[in-house]
C-alpha positions in Angstrom: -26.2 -6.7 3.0 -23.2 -4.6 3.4 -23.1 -0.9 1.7 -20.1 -1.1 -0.1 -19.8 2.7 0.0 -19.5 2.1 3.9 -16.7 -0.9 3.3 -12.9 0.2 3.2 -10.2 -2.2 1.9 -7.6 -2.4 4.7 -3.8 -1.8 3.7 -2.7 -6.0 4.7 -4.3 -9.4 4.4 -4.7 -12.1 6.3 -1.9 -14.3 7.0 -3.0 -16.3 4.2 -3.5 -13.5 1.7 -7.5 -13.2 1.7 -8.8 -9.1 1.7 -9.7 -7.2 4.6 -12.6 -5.0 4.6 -13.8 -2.9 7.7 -17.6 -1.1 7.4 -17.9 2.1 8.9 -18.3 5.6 8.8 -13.9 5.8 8.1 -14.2 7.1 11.8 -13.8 4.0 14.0 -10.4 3.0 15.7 -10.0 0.1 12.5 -9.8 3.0 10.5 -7.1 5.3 12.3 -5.0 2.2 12.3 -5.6 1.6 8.5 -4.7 5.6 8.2 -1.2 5.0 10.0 -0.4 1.8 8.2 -0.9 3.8 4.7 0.9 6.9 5.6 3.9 4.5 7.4 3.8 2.6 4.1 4.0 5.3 1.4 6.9 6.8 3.4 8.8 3.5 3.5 7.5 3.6 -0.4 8.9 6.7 -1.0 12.7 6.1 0.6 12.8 2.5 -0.8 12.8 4.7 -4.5 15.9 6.8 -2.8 17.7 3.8 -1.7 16.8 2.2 -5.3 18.0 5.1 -7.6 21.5 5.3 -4.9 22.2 1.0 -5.9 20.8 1.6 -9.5 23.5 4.7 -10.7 26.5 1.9 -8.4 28.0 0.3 -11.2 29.6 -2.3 -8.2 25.8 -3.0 -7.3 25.8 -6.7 -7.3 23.2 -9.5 -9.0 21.8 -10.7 -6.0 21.5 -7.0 -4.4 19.9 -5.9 -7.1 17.3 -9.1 -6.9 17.2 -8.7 -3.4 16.1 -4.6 -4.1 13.4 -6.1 -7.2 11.7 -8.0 -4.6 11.4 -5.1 -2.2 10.8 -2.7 -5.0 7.9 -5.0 -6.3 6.2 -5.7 -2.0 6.5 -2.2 -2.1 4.5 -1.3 -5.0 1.9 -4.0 -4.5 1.0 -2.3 -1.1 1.0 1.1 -2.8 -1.4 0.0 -5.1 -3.8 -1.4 -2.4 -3.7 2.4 -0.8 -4.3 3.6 -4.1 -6.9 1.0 -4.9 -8.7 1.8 -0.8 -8.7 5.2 -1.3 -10.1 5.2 -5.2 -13.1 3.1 -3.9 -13.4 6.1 -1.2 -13.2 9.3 -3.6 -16.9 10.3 -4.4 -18.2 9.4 -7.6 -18.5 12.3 -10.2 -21.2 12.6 -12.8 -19.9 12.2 -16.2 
């Protein structure tokens, strides 16, 4: 059986949406790619927000842009929340 304080949840899915896990020591090539996927995905995160506030404060900003920016908005977040979620699981566990 796998140690699941070894197992990191990957930032993407299979093409048909199932989790990917790698086991390892965070070290291994796996895990470098994983790192650069994150970091590339927070930044594109983080100017999606700019780009959002910018369209948000146009008062011409039209219905189906501002759909359009809701469904980037909300892929955006969802892969945020998987870094957040693979990088909880990592944190050492603190007595209470």
């Amino acid at each position: 059986m796998t140690d699941p304080q070894h197992a990191r949840l990957l930032p993407w899915t299979t093409p048909d949406g199932k989790t990917c896990m790698v086991v390892g020591d965070g070290e291994g090539a796996v895990s470098r790619i994983a790192d650069g996927v994150e970091a590339v995905q927070l930044d594109m995160a983080e100017d999606l927000l700019g780009h959002a506030d910018e369209m948000l404060a146009d008062r011409k900003t039209t219905f189906p842009e501002l759909h359009y920016l809701a469904r980037q908005l909300s892929s955006s977040l969802r892969e945020v929340c998987r870094v957040a979620e693979s990088r909880r699981v990592r944190l050492p566990r603190r007595e209470r």
